[in-house]
C-alpha positions as CSV (number, residue, x, y, z in Angstrom):
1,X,0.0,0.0,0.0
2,X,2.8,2.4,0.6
3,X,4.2,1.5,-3.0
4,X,0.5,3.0,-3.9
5,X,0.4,6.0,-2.4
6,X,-1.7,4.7,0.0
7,X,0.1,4.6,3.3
8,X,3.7,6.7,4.4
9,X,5.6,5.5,6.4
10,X,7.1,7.3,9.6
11,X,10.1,6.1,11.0
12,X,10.2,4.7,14.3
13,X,5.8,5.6,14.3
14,X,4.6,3.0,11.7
15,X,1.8,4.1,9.0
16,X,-0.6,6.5,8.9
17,X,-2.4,7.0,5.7
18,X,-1.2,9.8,2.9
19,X,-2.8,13.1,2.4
20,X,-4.5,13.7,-0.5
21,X,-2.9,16.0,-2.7
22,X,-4.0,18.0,-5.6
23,X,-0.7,17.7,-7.4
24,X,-0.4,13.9,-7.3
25,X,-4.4,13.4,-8.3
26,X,-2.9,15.2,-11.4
27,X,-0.2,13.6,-12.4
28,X,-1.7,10.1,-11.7
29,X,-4.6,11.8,-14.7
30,X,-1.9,13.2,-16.7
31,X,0.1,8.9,-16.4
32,X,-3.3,7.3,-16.7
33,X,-4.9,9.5,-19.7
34,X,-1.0,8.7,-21.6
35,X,-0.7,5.5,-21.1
36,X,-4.5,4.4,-21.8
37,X,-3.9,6.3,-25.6
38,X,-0.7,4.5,-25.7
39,X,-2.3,1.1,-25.5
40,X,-5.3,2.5,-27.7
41,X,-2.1,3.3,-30.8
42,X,-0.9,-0.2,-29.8
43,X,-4.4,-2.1,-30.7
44,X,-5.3,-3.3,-33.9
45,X,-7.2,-0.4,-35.8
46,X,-9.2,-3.5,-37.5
47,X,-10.1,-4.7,-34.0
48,X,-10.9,-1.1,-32.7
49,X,-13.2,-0.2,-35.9
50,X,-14.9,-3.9,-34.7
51,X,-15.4,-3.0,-30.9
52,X,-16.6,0.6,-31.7
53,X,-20.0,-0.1,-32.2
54,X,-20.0,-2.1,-28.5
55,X,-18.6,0.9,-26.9
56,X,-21.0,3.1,-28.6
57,X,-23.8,1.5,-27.0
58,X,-21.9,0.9,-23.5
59,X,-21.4,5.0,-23.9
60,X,-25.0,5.5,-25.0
61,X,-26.8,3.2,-22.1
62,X,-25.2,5.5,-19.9
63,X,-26.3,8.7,-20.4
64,X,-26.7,10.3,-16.7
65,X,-24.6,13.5,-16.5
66,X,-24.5,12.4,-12.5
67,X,-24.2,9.6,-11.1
68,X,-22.8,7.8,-7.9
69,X,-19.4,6.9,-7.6
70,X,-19.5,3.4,-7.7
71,X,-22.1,3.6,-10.4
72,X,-19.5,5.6,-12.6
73,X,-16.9,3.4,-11.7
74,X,-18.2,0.3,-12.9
75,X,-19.5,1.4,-16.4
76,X,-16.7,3.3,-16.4
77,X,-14.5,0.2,-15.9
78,X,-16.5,-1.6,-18.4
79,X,-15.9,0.8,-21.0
80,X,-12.5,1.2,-20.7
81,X,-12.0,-2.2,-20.4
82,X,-13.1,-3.3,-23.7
83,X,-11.6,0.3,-25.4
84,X,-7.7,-1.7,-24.2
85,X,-9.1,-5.3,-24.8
86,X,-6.8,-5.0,-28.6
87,X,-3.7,-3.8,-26.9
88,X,-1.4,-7.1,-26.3
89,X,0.9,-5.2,-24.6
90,X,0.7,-6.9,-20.7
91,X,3.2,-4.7,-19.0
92,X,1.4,-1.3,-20.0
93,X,-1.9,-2.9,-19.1
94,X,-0.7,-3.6,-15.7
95,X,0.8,-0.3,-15.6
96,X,-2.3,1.6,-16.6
97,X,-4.4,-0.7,-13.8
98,X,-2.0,0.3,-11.1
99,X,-2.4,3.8,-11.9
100,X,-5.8,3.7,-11.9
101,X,-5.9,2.1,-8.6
102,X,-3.9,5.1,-6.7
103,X,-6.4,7.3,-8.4
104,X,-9.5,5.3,-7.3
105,X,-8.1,6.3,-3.7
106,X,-8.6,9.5,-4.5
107,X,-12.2,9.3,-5.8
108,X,-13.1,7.1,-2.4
109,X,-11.5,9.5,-0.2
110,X,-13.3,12.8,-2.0
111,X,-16.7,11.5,-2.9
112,X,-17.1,8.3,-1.1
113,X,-19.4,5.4,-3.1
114,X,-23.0,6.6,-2.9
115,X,-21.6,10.6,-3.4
116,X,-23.0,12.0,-6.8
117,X,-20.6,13.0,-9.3
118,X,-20.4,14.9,-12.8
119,X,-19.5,12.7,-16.1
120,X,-19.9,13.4,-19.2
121,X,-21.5,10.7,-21.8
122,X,-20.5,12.6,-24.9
123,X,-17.0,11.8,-24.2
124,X,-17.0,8.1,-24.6
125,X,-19.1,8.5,-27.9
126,X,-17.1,10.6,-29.5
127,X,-13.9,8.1,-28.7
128,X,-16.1,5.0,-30.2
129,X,-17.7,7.1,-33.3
130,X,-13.4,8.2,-34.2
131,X,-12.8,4.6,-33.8
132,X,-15.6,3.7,-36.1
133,X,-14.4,6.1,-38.4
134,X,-11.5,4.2,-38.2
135,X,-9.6,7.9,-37.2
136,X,-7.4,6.3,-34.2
137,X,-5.0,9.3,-34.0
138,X,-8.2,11.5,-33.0
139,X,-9.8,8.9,-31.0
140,X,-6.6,8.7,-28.6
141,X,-6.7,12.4,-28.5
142,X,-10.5,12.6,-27.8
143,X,-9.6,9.6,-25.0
144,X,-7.2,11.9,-23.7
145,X,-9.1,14.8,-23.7
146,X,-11.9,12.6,-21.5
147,X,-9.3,11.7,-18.7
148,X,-8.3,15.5,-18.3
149,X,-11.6,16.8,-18.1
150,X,-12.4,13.6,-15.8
151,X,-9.4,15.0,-13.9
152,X,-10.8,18.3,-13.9
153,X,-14.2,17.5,-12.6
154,X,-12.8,15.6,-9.6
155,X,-10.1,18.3,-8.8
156,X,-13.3,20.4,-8.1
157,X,-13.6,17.8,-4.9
158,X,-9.7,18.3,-3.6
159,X,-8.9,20.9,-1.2
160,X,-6.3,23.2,-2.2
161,X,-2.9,22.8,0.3
């Protein structure tokens, strides 16, 4: 947990857990949104162009501007799981889940599971219709353009230091 962010360690005291801090919630965005359109170049654009029509609908079925946490989270997961299911690339994969999971600390620290939050549908639709198109440049750029203002909408929730 301490290799996570989670926990920090004070010598001679044991743990106590980390503060949330604006600047890391940030970075972890700025990690997660570049490696996610990493492993989105890395996929098969044949594979993608086949998927898009699946995460057009997962985007679609989902079209509450607020939502709970843990409601968000798992569509969320869902979708983004089968936007990397074409990368083959198992380090970056692990890379982008362990990411993910110092940010999720961040979202159950702020906002808690039942706390509603702002999402935007549009976002995930406009990643699936550039895929369909079969314009994967713009479609990692549009992916990355929904973690930062994902990022943005949860920075809302973090107390400046």
């Amino acid at each position: 947990m301490a290799g996570e962010g989670v926990l920090e360690s004070n010598q001679g005291k044991g743990f106590r857990f980390a503060p949330v801090s604006r600047k890391e919630f940030r970075e972890l965005c700025e990690i997660v949104a570049a490696l996610e359109s990493l492993a989105l170049e890395r996929s098969d654009p044949a594979y993608l162009r086949e998927i898009a029509p699946k995460l057009l609908t997962l985007a679609r079925d989902f079209p509450d501007s607020v939502a709970e946490q843990q409601v968000i989270e798992r569509h969320d997961d869902e979708w983004h799981d089968l936007l990397l299911s074409g990368c083959r690339n198992e380090r970056l994969l692990d890379l982008i889940t362990s990411v993910k999971a110092g940010m999720r600390r961040y979202a159950h620290l702020l906002a808690g599971d039942e706390t509603p939050l702002e999402r935007e549908q549009a976002e995930h639709c406009r990643v699936a219709e550039l895929l369909m198109a079969g314009d994967l440049p713009q479609a990692a750029e549009a992916l990355r353009v929904n973690w930062v203002n994902g990022m943005e909408r949860m920075m809302s929730r973090i107390p400046a230091s």
